[in-house]
N, C-alpha and C positions, 0 to 999 in steps of 0.2 A: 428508539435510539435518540428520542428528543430532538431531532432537524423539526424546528418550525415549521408549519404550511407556509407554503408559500402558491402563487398565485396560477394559475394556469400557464399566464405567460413568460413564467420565472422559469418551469419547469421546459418549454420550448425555447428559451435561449438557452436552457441549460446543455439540450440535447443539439442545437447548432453548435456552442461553445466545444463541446465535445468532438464534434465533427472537424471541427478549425484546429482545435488541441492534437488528431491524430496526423494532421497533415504536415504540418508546423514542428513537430518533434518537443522539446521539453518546455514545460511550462517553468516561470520563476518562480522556484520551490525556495521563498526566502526566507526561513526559520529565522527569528531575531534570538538576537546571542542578548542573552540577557544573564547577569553576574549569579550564581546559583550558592546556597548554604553545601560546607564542607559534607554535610552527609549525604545529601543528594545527589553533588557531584560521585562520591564516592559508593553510592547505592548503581547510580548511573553505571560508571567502568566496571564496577562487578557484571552489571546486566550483560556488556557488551566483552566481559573477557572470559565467561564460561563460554567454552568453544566442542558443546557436545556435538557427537557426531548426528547430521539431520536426519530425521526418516520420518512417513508421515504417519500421523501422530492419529488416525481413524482404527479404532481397537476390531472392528469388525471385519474379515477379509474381504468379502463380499463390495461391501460399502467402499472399503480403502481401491481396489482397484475400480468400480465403476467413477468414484470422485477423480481420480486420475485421467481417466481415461475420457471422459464430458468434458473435462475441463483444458485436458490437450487437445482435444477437439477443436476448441473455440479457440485456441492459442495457434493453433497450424498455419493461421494465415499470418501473422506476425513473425513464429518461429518455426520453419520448416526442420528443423533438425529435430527427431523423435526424442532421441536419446538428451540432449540440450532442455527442452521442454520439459523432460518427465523430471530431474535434478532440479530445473529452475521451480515447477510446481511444487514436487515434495518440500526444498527450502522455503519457499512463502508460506506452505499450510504449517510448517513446523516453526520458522518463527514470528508469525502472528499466533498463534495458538499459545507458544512460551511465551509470546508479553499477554497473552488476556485478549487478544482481538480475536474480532471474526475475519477467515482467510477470504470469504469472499471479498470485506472490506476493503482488505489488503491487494486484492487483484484490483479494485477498482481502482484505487488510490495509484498503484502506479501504472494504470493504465491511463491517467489523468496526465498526474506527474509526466512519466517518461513515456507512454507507449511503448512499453517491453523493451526499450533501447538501452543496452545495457553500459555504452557509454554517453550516454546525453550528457548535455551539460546545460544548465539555463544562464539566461546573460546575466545573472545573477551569482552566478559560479557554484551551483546546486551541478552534484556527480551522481551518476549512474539510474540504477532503476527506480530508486524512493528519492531520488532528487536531495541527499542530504548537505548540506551547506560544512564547509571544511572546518569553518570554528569549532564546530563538535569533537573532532580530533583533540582539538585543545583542551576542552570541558571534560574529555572522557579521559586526559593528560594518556592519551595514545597517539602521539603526532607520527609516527612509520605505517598507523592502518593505513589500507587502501579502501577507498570510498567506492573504485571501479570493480573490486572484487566482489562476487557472488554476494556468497554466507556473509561478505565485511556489511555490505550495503546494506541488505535486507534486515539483521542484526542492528545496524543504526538505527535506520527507518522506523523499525515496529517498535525497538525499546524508546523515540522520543514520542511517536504517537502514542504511549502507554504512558509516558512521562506526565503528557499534555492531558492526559483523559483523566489522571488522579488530580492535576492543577485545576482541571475545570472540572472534578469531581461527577465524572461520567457523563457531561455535557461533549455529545461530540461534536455537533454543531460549533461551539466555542472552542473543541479542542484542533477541529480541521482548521479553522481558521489560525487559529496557532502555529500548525504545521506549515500552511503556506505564506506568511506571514500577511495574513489580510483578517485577524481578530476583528468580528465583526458586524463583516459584509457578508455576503448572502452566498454570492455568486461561486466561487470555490466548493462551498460542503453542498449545494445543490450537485456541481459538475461531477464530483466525488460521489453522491448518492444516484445520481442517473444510471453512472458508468454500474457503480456495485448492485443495481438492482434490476438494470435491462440486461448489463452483460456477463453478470459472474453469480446471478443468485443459483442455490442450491437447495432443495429440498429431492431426500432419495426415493419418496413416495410420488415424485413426479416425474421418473424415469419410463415406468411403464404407462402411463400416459399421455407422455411423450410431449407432456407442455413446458418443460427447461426453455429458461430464454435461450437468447441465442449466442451468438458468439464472438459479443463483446464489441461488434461493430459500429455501434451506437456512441 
């Protein structure tokens, strides 16, 4: 994924950082509003005004309910509601999946971001689960979406981290930092890669083995 090494001790404040991040409620998710060419804008609101209906997107039945069902798992402590949980996980795997991202990515990202909160707000004035900042509204010329709605949020969130990933041409390192507005520094795409790789990675061949991290508490 191209994240730089970094140092032992990078990766231990990463994983305090994280700890302080869930206690603390939203980080400042401050995307910088930066003036965009007429088609990009306009590639942008196409991304975010097809409004298919979600479902998740794992072609195999087997596969599709055990990824559901691991991954509610680890969410149970954040979102006791079953029904709530299985809606909020199908809409992350389906659209991280429609922008290009990995859904694990995306579970770490706003486990970072918001900790499942689905109204955070950062003193920054970043709303809901992917912490989107309101001037997108403007950029997307959608000023009536709601930023606190599910499918609105999640739909922002994934298509500017897909936005950032073609600007920094698959640098995610460069493009997390984008997202939080700290293009850069280190400390952000570290906290983002701890969260997606102690608490939300997935491999299905590591079910019956029963080695799956764990659940996301890190």
């Amino acid at each position: 994924m191209r994240l730089p090494r970094t140092a032992p001790s990078l990766a231990t404040l990463a994983a305090a950082l994280l700890l302080a991040a869930a206690s603390s409620g939203a980080r400042a998710g401050a995307q910088q509003y930066e003036p965009l060419a007429a088609s990009v804008r306009a590639a942008l609101h196409a991304a975010v005004s097809d409004a298919a209906a979600p479902m998740l997107p794992i072609a195999d039945a087997g596969e599709r309910a055990r990824w559901l069902a691991e991954m509610s798992r680890r969410l149970e402590r954040r979102i006791p509601d079953a029904a709530y949980r299985a809606e909020l996980l199908t809409s992350i795997h389906y659209e991280a999946t429609r922008a290009g991202l990995d859904p694990q990515l995306v579970l770490g990202l706003i486990q970072v971001e918001s900790n499942f909160r689905k109204y955070a707000i950062s003193s920054a004035g970043a709303r809901g689960f992917m912490q989107v900042m309101p001037f997108w509204l403007k950029v997307m010329e959608r000023p009536d979406d709601n930023l606190f709605h599910l499918r609105t949020n999640l739909r922002y969130g994934c298509t500017i981290l897909r936005h950032y990933l073609d600007i920094e041409k698959g640098d995610l390192f460069r493009a997390l930092g984008r997202y939080n507005g700290s293009l850069g520094r280190p400390e952000y795409p570290a906290l983002v890669r701890t969260a997606w790789e102690r608490g939300w990675g997935w491999r299905p061949e590591q079910i019956a083995a029963g080695t799956l991290p764990g659940d996301g508490r890190n």
